[in-house]
N, C-alpha and C positions, 0 to 999 in steps of 0.2 A: 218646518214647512214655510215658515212666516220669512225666511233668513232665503231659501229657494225663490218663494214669488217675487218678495222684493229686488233679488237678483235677476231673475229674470222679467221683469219691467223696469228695473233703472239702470242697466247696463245697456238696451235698447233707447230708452229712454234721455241718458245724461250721452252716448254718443250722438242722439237729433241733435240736442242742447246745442252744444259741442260742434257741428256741425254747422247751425245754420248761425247761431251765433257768435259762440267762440269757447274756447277753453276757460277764460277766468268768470264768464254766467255760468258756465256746468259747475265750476268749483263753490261756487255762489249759490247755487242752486244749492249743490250736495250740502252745504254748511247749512243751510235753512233747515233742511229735513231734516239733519242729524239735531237742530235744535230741538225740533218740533218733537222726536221721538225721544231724545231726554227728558225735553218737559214732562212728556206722558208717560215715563217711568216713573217720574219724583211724583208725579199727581196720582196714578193710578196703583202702584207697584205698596201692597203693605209691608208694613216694618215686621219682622219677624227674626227677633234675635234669637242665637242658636248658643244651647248650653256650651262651657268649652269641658272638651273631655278628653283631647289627647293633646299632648306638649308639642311644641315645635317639630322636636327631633322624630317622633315617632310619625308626626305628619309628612317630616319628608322622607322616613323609610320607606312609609307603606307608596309615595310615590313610585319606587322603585323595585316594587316588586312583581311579580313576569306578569299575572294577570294583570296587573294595571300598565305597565310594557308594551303589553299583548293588544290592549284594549284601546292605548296610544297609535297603536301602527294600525290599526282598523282603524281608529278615526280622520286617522291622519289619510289615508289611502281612500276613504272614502269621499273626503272634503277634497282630492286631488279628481279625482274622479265626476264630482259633481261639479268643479268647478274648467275641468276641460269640457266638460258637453254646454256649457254658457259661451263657452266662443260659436260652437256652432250654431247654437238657437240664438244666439246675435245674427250672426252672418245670415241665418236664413231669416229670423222677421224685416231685418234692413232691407237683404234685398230681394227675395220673392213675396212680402207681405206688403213694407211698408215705398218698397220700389226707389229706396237712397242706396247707391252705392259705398259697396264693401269698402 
């Protein structure tokens, strides 16, 4: 949900940017936030090492097998899917909300 909002306010958001000021403030901008929410991963995110219990090899079988395949092409088709309807809820907050052209 967090990975949705954020798409959908800073993809409206970084094309104002972008917009009224230019391309290299939106890239300036983007590089700030992605500071600001690393920080708050290493500050807030706890350490929790995880026992080791399966070898390399058997880690990349089990990548390849159909349920996990299966489970690749759902998510893959779904991140295609959510991320075709962020053009359109661009195009409509630009321009019947925030009134900048498409």
């Amino acid at each position: 949900m967090a990975l949705s909002a954020g798409t959908v306010i800073g993809l409206p958001a970084s094309r104002i940017i972008a917009d009224s000021v230019g391309v290299a403030a939106e890239m300036i901008a983007l590089a700030a936030v992605a500071l600001i929410a690393f920080g708050m991963v290493l500050l807030l995110m706890p350490s929790t090492p995880a026992p080791r219990t399966l070898g390399y090899l058997a880690q990349v079988r089990s990548a390849f097998t159909p349920t996990a395949m299966l489970s690749l092409l759902a998510a893959v088709a779904l991140q295609a899917s959510v991320f075709s309807l962020y053009a359109y809820i661009t195009e409509y907050f630009s321009t019947r909300l925030w009134g900048f052209p498409a």
